[in-house]
DRENLUMFI-177524 format. One record per atom (N, C-alpha, C): x, y, z negated; atom name. Coordinates in steps of 0.05 Angstrom, whole numbers, m for minus. Each point is the difference from the previous one (the first is absolute). Layout:
BEGIN
<east:X north:Y up:Z kolnu:CA>;
...
//
This chain:
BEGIN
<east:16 north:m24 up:0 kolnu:N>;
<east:m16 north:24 up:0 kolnu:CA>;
<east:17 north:25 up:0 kolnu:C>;
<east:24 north:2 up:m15 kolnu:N>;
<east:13 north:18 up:4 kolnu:CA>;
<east:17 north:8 up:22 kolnu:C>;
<east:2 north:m17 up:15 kolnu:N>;
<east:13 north:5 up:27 kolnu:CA>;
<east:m19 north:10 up:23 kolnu:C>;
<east:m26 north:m13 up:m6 kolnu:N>;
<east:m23 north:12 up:18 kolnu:CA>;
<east:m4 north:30 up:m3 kolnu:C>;
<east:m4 north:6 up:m24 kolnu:N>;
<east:7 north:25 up:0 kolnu:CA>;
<east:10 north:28 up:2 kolnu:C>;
<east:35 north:m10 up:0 kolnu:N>;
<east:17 north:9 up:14 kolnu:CA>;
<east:0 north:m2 up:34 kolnu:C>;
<east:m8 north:m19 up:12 kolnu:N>;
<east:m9 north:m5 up:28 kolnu:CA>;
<east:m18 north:18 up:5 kolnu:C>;
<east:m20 north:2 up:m11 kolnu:N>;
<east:m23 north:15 up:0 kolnu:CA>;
<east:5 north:32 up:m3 kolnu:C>;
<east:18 north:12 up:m11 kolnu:N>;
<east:9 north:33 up:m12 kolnu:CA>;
<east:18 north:m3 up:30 kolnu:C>;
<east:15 north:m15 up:10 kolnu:N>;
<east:19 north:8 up:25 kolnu:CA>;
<east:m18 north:5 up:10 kolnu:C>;
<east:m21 north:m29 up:18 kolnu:N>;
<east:m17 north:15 up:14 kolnu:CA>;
<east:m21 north:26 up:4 kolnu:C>;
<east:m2 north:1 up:m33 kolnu:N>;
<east:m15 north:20 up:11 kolnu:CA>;
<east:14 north:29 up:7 kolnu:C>;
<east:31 north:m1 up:m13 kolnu:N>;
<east:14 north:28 up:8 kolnu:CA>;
<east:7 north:m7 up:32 kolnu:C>;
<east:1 north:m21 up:15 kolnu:N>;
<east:4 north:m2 up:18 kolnu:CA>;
<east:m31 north:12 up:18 kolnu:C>;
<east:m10 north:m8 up:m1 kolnu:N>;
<east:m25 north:17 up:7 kolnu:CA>;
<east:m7 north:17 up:2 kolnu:C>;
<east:12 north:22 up:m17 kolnu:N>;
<east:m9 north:26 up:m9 kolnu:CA>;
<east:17 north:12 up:16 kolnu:C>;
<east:35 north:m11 up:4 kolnu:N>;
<east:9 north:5 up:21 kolnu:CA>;
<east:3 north:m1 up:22 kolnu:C>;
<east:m15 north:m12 up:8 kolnu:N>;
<east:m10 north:m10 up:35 kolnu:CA>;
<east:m32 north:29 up:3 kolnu:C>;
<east:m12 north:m4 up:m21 kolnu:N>;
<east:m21 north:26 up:4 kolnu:CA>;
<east:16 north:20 up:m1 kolnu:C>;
<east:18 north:15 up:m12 kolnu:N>;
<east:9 north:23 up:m8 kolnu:CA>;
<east:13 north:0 up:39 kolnu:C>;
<east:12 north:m22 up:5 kolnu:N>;
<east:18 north:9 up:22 kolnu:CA>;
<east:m7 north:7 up:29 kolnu:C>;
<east:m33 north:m21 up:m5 kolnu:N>;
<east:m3 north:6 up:19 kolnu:CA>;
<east:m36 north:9 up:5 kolnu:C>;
<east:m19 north:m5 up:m14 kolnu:N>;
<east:m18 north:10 up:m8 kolnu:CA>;
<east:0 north:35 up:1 kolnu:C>;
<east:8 north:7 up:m33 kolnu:N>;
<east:10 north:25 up:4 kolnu:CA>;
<east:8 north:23 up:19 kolnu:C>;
<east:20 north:m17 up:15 kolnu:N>;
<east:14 north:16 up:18 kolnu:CA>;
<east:m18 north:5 up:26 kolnu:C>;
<east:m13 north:m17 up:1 kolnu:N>;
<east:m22 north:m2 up:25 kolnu:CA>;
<east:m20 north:24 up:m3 kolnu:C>;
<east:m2 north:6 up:m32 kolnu:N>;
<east:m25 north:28 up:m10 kolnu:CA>;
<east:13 north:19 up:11 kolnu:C>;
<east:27 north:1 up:m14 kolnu:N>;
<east:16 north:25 up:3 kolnu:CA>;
<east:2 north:15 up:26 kolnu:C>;
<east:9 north:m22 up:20 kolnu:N>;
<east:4 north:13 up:28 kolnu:CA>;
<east:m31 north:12 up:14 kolnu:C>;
<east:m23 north:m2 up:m7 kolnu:N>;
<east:m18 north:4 up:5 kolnu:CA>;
<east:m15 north:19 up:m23 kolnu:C>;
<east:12 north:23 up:m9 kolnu:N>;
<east:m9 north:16 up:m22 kolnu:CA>;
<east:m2 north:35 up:18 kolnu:C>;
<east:m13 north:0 up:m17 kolnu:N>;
<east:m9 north:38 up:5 kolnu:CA>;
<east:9 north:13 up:7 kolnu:C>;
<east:6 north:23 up:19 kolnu:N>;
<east:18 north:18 up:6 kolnu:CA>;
<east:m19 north:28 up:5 kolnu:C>;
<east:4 north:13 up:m23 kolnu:N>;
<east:m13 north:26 up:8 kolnu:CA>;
<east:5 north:15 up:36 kolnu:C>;
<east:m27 north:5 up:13 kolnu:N>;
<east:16 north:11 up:27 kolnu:CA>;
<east:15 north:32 up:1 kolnu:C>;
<east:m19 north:15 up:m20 kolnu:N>;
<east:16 north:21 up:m8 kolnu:CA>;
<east:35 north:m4 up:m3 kolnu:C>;
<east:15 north:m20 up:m12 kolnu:N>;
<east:22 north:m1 up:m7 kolnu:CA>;
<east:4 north:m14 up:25 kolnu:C>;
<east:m7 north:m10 up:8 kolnu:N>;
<east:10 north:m21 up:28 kolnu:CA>;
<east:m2 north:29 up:27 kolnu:C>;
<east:m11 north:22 up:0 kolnu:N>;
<east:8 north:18 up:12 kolnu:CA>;
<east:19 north:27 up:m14 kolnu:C>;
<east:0 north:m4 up:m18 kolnu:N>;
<east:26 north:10 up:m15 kolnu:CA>;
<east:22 north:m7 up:0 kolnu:C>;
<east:4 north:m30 up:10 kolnu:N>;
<east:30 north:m5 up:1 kolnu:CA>;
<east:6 north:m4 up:32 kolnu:C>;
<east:m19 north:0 up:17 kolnu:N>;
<east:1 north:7 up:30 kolnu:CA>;
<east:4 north:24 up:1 kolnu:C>;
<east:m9 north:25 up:m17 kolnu:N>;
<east:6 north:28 up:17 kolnu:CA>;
<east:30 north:7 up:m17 kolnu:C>;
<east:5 north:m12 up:m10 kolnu:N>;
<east:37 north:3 up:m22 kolnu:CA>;
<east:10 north:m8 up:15 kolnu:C>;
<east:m2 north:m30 up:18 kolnu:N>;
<east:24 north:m12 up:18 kolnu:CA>;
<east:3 north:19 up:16 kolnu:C>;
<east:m22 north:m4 up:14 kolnu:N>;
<east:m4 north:11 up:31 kolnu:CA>;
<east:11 north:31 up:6 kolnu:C>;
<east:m6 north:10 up:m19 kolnu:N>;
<east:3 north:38 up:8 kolnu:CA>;
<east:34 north:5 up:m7 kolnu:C>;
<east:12 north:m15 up:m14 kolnu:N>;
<east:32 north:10 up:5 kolnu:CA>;
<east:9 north:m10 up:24 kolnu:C>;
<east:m7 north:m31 up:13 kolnu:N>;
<east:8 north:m12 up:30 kolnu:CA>;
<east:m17 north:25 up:20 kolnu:C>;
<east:m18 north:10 up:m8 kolnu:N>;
<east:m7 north:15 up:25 kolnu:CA>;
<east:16 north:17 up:m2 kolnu:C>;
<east:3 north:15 up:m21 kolnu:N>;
<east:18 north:26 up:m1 kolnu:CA>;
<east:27 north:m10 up:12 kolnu:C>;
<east:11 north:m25 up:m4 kolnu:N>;
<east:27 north:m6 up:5 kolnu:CA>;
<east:2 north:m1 up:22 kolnu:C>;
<east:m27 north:m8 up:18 kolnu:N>;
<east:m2 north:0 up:31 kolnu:CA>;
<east:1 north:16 up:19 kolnu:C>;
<east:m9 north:27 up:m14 kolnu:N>;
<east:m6 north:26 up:16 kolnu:CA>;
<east:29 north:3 up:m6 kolnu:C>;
<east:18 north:0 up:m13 kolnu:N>;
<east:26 north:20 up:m5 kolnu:CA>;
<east:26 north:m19 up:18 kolnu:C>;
<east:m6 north:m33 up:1 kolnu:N>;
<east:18 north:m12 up:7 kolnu:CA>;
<east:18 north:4 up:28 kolnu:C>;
<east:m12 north:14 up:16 kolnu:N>;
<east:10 north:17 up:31 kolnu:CA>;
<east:17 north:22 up:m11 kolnu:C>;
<east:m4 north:5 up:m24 kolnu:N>;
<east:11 north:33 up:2 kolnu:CA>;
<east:32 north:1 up:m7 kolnu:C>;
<east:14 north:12 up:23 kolnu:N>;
<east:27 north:6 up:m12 kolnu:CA>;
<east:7 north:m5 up:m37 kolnu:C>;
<east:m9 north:10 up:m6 kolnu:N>;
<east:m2 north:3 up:m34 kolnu:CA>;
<east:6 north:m26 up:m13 kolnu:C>;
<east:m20 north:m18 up:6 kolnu:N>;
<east:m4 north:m31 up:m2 kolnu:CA>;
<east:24 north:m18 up:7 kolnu:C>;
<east:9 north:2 up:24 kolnu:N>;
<east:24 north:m5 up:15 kolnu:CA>;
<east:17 north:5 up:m13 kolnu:C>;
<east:6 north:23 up:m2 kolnu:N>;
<east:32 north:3 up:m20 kolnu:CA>;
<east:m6 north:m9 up:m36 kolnu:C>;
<east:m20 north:m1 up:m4 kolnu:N>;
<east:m5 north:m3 up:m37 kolnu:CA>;
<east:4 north:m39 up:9 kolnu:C>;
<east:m15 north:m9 up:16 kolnu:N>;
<east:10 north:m27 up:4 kolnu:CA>;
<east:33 north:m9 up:8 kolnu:C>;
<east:1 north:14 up:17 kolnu:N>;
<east:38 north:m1 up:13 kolnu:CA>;
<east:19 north:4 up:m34 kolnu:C>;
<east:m9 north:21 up:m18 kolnu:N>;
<east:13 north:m2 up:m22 kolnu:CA>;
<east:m11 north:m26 up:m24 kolnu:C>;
<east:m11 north:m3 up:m1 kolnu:N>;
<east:m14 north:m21 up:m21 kolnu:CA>;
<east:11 north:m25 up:18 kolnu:C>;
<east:7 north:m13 up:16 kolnu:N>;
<east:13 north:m21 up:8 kolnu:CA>;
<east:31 north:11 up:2 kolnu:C>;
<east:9 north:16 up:11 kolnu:N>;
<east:30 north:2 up:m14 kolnu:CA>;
<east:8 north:0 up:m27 kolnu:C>;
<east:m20 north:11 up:m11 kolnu:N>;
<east:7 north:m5 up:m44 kolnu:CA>;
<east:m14 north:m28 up:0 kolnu:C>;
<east:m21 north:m8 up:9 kolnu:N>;
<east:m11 north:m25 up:m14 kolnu:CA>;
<east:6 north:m28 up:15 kolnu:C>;
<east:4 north:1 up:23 kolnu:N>;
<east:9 north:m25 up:20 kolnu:CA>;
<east:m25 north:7 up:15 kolnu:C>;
<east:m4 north:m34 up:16 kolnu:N>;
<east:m22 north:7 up:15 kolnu:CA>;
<east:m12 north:m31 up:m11 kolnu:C>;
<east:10 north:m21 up:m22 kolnu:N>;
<east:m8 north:m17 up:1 kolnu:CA>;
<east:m30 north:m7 up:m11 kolnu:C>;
<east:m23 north:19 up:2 kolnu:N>;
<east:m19 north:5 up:m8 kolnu:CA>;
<east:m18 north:m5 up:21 kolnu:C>;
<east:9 north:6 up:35 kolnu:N>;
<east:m10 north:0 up:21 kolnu:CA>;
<east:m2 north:m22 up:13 kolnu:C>;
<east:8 north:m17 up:m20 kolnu:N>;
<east:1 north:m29 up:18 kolnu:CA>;
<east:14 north:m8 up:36 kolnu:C>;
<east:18 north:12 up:2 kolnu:N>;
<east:19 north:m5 up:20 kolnu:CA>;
<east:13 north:m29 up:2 kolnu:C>;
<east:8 north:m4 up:21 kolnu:N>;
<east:12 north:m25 up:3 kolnu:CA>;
<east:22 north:1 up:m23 kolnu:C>;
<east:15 north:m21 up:m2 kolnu:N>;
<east:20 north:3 up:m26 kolnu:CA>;
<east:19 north:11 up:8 kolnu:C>;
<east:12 north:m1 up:23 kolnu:N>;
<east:32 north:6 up:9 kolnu:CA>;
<east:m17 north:34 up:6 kolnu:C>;
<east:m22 north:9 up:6 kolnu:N>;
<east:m5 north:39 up:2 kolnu:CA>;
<east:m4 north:9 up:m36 kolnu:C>;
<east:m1 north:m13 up:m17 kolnu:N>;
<east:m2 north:19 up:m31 kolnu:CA>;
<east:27 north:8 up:3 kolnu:C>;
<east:m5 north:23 up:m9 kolnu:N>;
<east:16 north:19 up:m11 kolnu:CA>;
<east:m2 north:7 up:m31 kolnu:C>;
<east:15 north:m3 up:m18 kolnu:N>;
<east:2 north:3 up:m25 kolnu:CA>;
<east:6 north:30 up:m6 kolnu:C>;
<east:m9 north:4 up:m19 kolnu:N>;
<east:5 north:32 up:m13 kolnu:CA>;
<east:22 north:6 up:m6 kolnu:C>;
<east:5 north:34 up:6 kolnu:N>;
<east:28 north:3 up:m9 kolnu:CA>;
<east:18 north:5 up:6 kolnu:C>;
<east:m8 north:1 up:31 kolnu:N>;
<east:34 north:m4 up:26 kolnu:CA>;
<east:9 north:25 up:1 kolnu:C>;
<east:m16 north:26 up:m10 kolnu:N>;
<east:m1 north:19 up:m4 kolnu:CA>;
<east:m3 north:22 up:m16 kolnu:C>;
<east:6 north:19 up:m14 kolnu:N>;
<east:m10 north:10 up:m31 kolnu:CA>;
<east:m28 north:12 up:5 kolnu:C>;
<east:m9 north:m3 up:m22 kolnu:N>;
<east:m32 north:15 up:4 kolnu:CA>;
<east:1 north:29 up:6 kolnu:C>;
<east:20 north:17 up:m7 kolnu:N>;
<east:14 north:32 up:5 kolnu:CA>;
<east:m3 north:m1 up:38 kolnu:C>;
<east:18 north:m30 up:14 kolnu:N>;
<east:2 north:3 up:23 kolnu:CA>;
<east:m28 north:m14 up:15 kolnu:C>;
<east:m22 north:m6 up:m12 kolnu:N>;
<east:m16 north:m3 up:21 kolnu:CA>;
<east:m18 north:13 up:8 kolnu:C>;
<east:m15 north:20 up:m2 kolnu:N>;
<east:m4 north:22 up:12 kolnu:CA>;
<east:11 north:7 up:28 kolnu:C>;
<east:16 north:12 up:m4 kolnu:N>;
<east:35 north:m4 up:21 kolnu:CA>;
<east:m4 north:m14 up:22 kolnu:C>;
<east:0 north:m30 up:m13 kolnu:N>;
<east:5 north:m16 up:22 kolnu:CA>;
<east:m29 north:m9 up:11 kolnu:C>;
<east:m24 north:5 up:m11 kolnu:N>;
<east:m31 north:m10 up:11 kolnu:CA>;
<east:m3 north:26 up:20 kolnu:C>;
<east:12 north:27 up:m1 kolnu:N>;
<east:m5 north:30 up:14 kolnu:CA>;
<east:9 north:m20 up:30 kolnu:C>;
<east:36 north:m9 up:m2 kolnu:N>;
<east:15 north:m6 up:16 kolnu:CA>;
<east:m18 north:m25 up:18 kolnu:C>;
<east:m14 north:m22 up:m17 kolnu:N>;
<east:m11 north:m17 up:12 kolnu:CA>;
<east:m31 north:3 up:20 kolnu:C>;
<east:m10 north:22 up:m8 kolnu:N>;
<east:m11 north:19 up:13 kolnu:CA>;
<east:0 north:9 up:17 kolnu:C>;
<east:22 north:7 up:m1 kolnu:N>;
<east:13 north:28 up:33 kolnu:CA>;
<east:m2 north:m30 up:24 kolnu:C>;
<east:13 north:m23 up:m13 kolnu:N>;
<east:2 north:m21 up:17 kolnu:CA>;
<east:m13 north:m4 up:24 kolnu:C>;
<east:m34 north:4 up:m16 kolnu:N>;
<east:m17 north:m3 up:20 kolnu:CA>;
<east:m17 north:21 up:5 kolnu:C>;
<east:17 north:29 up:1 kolnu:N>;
<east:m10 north:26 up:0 kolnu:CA>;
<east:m18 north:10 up:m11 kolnu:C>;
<east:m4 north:m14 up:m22 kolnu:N>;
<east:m13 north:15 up:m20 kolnu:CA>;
<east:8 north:14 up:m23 kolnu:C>;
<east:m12 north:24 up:m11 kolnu:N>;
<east:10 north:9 up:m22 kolnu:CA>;
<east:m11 north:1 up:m18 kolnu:C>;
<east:16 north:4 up:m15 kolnu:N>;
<east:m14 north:m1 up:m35 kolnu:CA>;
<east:7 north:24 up:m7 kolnu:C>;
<east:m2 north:24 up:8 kolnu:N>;
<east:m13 north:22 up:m2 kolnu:CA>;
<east:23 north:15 up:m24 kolnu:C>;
<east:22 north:m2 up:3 kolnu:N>;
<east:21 north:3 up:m13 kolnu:CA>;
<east:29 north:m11 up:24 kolnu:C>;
<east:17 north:17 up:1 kolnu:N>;
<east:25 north:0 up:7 kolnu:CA>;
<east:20 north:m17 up:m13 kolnu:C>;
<east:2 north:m24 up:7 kolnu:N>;
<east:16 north:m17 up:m17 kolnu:CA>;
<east:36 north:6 up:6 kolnu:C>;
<east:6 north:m6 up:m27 kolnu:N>;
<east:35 north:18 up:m4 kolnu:CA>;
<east:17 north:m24 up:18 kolnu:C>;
<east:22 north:16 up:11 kolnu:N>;
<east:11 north:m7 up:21 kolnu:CA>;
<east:17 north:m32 up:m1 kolnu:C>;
<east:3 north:2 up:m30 kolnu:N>;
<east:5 north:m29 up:m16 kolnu:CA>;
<east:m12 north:m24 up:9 kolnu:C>;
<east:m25 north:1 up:9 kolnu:N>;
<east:m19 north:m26 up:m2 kolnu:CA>;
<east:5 north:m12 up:17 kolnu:C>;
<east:9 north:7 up:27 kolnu:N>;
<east:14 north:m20 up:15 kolnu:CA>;
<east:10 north:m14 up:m5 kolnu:C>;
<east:25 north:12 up:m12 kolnu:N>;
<east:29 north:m18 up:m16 kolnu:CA>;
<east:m17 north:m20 up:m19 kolnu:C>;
<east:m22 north:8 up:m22 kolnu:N>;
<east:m13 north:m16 up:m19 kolnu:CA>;
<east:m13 north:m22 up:20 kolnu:C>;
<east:m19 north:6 up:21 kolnu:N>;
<east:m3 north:m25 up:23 kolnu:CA>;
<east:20 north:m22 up:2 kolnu:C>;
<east:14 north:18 up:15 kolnu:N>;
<east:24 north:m22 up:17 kolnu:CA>;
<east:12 north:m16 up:m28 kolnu:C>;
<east:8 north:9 up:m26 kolnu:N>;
<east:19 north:m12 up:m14 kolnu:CA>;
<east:m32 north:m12 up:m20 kolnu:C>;
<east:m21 north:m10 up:m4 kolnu:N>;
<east:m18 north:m10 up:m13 kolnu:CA>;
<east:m23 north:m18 up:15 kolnu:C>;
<east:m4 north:11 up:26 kolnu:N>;
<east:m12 north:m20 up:19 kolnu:CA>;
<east:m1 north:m1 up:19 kolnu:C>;
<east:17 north:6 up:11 kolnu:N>;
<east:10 north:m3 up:36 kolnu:CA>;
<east:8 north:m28 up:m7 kolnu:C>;
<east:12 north:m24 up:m18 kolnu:N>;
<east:14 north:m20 up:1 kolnu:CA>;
<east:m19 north:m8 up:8 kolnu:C>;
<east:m34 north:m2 up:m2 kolnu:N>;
<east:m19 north:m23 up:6 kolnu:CA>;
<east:m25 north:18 up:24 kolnu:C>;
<east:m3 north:30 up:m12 kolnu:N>;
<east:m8 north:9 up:24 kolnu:CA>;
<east:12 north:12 up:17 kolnu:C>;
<east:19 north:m3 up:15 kolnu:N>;
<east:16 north:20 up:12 kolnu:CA>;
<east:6 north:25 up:5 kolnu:C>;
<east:14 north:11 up:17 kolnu:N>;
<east:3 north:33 up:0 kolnu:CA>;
<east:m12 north:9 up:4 kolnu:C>;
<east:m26 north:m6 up:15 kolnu:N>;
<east:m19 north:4 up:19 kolnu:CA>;
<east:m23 north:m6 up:m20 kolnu:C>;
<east:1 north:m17 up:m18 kolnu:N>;
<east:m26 north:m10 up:m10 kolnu:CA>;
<east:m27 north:m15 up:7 kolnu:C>;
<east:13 north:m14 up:24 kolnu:N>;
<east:m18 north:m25 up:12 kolnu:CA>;
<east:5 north:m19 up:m18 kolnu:C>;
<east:14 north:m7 up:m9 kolnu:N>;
<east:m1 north:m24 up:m15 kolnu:CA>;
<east:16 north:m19 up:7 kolnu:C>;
<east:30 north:m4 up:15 kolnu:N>;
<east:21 north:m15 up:10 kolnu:CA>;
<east:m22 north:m23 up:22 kolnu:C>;
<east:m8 north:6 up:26 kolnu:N>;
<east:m14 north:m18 up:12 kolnu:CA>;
<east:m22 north:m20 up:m13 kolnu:C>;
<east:m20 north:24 up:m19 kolnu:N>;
<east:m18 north:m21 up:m14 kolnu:CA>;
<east:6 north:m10 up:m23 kolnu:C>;
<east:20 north:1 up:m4 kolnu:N>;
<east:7 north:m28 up:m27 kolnu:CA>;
<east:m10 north:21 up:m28 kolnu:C>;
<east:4 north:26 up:3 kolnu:N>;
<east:m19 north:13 up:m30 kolnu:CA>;
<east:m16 north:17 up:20 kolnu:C>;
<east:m18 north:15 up:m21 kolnu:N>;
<east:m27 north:13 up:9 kolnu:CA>;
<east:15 north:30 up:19 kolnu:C>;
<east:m11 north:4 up:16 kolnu:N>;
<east:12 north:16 up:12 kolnu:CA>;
<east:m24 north:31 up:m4 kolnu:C>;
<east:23 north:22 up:m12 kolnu:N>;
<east:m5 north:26 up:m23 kolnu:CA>;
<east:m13 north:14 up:26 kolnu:C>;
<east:4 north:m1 up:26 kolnu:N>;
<east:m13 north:22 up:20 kolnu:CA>;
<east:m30 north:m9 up:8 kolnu:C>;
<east:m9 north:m17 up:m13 kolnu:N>;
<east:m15 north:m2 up:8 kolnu:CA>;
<east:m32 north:14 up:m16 kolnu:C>;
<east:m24 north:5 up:13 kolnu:N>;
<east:m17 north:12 up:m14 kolnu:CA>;
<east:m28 north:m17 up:4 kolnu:C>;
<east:m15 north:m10 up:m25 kolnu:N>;
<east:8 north:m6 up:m19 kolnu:CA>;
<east:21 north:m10 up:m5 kolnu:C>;
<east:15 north:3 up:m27 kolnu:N>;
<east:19 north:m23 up:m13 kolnu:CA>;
<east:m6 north:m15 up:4 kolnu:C>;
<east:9 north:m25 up:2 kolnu:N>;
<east:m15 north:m36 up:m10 kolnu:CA>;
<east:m10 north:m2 up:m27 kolnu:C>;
<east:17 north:17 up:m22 kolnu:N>;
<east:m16 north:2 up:m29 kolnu:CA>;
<east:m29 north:9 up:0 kolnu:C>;
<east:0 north:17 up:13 kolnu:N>;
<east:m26 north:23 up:m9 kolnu:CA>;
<east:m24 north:m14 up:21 kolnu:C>;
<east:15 north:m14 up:29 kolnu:N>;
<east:m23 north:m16 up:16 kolnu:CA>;
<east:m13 north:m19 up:m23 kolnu:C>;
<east:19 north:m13 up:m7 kolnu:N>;
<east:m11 north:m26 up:m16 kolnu:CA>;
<east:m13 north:21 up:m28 kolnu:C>;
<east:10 north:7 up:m7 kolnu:N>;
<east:m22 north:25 up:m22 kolnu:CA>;
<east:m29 north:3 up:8 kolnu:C>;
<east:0 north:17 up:24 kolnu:N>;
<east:m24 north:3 up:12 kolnu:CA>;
<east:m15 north:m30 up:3 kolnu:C>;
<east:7 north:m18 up:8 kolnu:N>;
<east:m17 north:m26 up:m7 kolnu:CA>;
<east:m8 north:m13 up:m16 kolnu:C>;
<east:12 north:10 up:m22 kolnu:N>;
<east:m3 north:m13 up:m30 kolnu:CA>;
<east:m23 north:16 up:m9 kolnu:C>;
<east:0 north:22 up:9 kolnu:N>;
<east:m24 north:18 up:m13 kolnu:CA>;
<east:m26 north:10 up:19 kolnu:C>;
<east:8 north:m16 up:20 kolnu:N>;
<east:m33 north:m2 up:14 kolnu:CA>;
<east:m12 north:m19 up:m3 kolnu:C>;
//
């Protein structure tokens, strides 16, 4: 009798755990959602990606991105492995500088005269993978003349 007992207290915690796991969980996923709050957290997402959408063409965007991947890498963008670029190759002082310079590349400006330096900061920080030119050594990294970036294309898709 005493062993039945003990048999009897497993099973029944065993049971209670098979309801809790899967019983339960079956209520849960099928519970209430105020629609008020369910359109409250649609107009929170949504209205900074739109805003980020309207500005993402703008010179402005371009160079604040061109600097935030020279200080931060680009391994965020999901690039093939051999195109990340790691943060750093550059001082955060010189990228400004060199995003003006990456700019002019593909005749655009960032609305500021970049110091005569940034070349030299190019050529000696990323001419080794994008070249002098800033195509990108025949493809093998993202090539800087082009408009969109490849960053900010694949940006733009993430947020439509």
């Amino acid at each position: 009798m005493k062993y039945h007992l003990s048999y009897a207290a497993i099973a029944i915690v065993l049971l209670y755990a098979l309801y809790n796991g899967y019983i339960k969980t079956k209520e849960k996923r099928h519970h209430y959602v105020n629609p008020k709050y369910q359109e409250h957290i649609r107009e929170h997402l949504e209205h900074p990606m739109q805003e980020e959408l309207q500005r993402i063409n703008t010179p402005a965007y371009t160079k604040s991105y061109i600097i935030d991947v020279i200080n931060h890498g680009s391994t965020a963008l999901h690039f093939k492995k051999d195109e990340v670029m790691e943060g750093g190759f550059a001082s955060s002082k010189d990228a400004p500088m060199i995003a003006c310079f990456v700019m002019s590349l593909s005749g655009e400006s960032c609305g500021i005269p970049y110091a005569k330096e940034a070349e030299m900061y190019f050529s000696s920080n990323c001419a080794g993978c994008h070249g002098t030119d800033g195509k990108g050594l025949n493809g093998t990294y993202p090539d800087l003349t082009r408009r969109p970036l490849l960053g900010i294309e694949k940006r733009k898709e993430i947020l439509r």
